[in-house]
N, C-alpha and C positions, 0 to 999 in steps of 0.2 A: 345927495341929501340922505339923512340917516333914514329910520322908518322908523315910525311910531310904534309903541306896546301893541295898541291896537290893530295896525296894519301888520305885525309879524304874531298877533294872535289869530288874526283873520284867515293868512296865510294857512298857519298851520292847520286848523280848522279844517281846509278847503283841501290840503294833502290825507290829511287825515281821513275825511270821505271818502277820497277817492282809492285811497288802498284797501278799504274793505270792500275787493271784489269792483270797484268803480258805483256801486250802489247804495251807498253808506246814507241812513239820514239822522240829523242829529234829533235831539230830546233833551230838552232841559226843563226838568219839574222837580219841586218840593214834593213829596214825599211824608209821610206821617211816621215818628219814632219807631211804631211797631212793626211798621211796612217794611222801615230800611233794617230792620231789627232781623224779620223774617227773612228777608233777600239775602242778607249776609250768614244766615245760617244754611239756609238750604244751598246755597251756594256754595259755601265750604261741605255742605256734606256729601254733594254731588260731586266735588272736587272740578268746579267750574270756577270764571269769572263771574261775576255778578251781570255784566253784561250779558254773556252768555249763557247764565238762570233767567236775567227778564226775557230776551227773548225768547226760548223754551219754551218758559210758562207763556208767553202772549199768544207766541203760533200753538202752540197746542189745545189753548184756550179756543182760539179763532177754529182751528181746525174740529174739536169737538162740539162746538156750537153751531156750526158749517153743517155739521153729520147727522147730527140731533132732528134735524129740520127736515119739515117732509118735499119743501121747495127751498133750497138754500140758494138757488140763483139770485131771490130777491135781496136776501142777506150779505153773499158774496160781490154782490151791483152795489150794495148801498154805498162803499166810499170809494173810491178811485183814487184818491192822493191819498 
């Protein structure tokens, strides 16, 4: 029996995860004009993917916020997934 759009979108989805390193999670959000505005420049100017500028910017984010802090364990415990 054939397989549906969906069942061969799902698929690839689920390859897709697992070749980044086998820890891939996915992200699907709207965005505001100027956000995706900004991501597509600094991304070109770093000579990155866009992928590859939001995470940057998140963990660098995470990690200076992390540092900042005079007990960050509280901070680095607060989410787990």
């Amino acid at each position: 029996m054939p397989k549906t759009p969906a069942q061969r979108q799902a698929e690839y989805r689920q390859r897709h995860l697992k070749a980044i390193e086998g820890t891939g999670e996915r992200l699907d959000t709207v965005v505001s004009v100027q956000a995706m505005a900004g991501l597509r420049r600094l991304s070109k100017h770093h000579g990155l993917t866009q992928r590859a500028m939001l995470e940057r910017l998140l963990v660098d984010a995470d990690q200076a916020t992390a540092s900042s802090l005079e007990k960050p364990s509280a901070y680095l415990d607060g989410v787990t997934e």
